[in-house]
C-alpha positions as CSV (number, residue, x, y, z in Angstrom):
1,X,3.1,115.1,-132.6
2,X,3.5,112.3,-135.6
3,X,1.2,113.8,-138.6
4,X,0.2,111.0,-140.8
5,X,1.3,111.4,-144.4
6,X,-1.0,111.4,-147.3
7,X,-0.6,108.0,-148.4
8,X,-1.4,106.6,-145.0
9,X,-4.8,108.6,-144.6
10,X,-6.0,106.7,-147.6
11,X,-4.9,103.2,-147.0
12,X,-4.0,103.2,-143.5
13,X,-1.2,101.4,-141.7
14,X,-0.1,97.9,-141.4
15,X,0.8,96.1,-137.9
16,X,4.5,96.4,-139.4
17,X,4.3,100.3,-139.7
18,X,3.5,101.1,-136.3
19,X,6.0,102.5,-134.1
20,X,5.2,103.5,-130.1
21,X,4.6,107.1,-130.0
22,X,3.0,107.4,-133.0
23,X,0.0,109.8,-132.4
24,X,-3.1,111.3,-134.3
25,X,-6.1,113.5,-133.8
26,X,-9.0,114.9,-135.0
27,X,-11.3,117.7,-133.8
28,X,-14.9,118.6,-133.9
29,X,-17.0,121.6,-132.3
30,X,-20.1,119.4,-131.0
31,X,-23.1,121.1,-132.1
32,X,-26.7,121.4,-130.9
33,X,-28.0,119.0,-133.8
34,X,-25.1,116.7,-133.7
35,X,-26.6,116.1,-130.2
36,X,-30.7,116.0,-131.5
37,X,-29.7,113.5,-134.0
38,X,-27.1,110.9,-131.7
39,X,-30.3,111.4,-129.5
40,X,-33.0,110.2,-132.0
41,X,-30.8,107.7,-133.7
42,X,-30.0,106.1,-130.3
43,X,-33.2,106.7,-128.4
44,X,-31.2,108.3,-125.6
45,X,-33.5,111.0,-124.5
46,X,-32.3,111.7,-121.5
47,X,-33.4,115.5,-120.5
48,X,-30.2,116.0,-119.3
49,X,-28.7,116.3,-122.8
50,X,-32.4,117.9,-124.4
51,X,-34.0,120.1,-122.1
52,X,-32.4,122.6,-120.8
53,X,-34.4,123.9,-117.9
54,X,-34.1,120.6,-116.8
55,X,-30.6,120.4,-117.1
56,X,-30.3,123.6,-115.1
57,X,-31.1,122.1,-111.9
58,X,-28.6,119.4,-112.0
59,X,-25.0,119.3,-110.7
60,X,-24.0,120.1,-114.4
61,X,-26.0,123.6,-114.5
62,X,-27.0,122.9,-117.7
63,X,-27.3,120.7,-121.0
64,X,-24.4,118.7,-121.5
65,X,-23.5,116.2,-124.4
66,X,-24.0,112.8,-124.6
67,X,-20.7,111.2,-123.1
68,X,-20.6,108.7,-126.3
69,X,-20.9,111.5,-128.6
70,X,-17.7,112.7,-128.3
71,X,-16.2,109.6,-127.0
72,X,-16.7,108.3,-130.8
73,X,-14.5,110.6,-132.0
74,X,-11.7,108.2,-130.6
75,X,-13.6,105.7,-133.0
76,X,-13.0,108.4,-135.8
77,X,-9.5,108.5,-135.4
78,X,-8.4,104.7,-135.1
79,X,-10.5,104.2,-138.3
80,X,-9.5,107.1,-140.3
81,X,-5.7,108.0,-139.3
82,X,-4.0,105.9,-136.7
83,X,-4.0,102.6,-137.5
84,X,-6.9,103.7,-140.2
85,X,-8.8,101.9,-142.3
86,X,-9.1,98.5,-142.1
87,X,-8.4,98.0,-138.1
88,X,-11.1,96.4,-136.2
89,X,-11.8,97.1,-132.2
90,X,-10.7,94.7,-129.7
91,X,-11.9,96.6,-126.3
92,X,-12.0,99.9,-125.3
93,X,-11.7,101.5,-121.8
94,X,-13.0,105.3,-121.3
95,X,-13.1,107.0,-118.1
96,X,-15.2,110.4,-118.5
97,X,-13.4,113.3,-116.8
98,X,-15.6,116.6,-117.3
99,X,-18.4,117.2,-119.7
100,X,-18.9,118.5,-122.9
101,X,-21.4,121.1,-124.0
102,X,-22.6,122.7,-127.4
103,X,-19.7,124.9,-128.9
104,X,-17.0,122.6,-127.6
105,X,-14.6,122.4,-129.8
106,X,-13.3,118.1,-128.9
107,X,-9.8,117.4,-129.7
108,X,-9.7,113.3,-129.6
109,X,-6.2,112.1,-130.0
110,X,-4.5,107.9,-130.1
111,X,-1.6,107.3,-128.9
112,X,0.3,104.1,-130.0
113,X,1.5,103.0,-126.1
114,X,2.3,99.2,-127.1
115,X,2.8,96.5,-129.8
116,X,1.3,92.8,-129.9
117,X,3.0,91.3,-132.9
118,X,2.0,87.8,-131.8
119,X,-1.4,89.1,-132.7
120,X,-1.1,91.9,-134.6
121,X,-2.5,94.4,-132.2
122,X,-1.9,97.7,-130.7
123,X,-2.8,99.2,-127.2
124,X,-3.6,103.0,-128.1
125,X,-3.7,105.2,-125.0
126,X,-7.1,107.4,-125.8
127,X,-7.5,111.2,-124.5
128,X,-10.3,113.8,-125.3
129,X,-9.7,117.0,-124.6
130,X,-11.7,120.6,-124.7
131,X,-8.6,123.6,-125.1
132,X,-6.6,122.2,-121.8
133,X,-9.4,120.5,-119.8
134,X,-9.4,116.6,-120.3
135,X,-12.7,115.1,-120.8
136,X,-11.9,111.7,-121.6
137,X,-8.6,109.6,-120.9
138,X,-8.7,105.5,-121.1
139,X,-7.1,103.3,-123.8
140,X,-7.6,100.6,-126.6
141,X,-6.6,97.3,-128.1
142,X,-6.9,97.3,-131.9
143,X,-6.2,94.5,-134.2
144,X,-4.5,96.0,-136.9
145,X,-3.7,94.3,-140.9
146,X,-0.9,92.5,-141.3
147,X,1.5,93.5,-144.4
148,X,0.2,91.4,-147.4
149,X,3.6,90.1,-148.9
150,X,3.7,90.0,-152.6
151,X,5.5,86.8,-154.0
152,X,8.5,87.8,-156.3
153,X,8.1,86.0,-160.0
């Protein structure tokens, strides 16, 4: 998997620096107060992810995390490694695949699948995964900055 230097996690990469197959990731362990907060902030109460006798009797056996909890960690990548800071969302498409409950450690990863140069914007094939087990899978159009060219003097 492509690692992102140093240099890039700080600035970020322009349209002209992205190559297909370029790939990054980060990963979190979702915890229960990461889920208490997204619920306050949000207002999304929904027993399912709160109470857990509640949650018992569903088809899920238990409490289970807010799906765009961890679906945001996608976010966290594009803005932070691949293409980094700077980039703005276009659309995003997420298909949720299995749940994702407190302790889970969330590997989101980007991959760069196409390139756009009429519009300086990249399709990024999205996954979220738990150890083997794919959670989330869908994909992304970014608009990413254009190279600022420096006139010689």
């Amino acid at each position: 998997m492509f690692r992102p230097g140093p240099q890039a996690l700080m600035r970020g990469y322009r349209f002209d620096e992205l190559e297909v197959g370029m790939a990054a990731a980060v990963t979190r362990t979702i915890s229960d107060s990461e889920i208490l907060i997204f619920a306050g902030m949000l207002g999304d109460v929904n027993p399912l992810h709160l109470d857990e006798d509640f949650a018992a009797t569903t088809v899920f056996g238990g409490r289970i995390a807010h799906g765009m909890l961890y679906a945001s960690l996608i976010s966290t990548v594009i803005g932070t490694r691949l293409p980094g800071p700077g980039c703005v969302y276009v659309s995003q498409e997420i298909r949720f695949k299995a749940p994702v409950r407190v302790g889970d450690a969330v590997t989101a990863t980007v991959t760069v699948a196409e390139l756009y140069p009429e519009k300086a914007r990249t399709r990024l094939l999205t996954l979220c995964r738990v150890g083997n087990r794919t959670v989330i899978d869908g994909q992304a159009v970014i608009q990413v900055p254009e190279r600022t060219l420096v006139a010689a003097e």
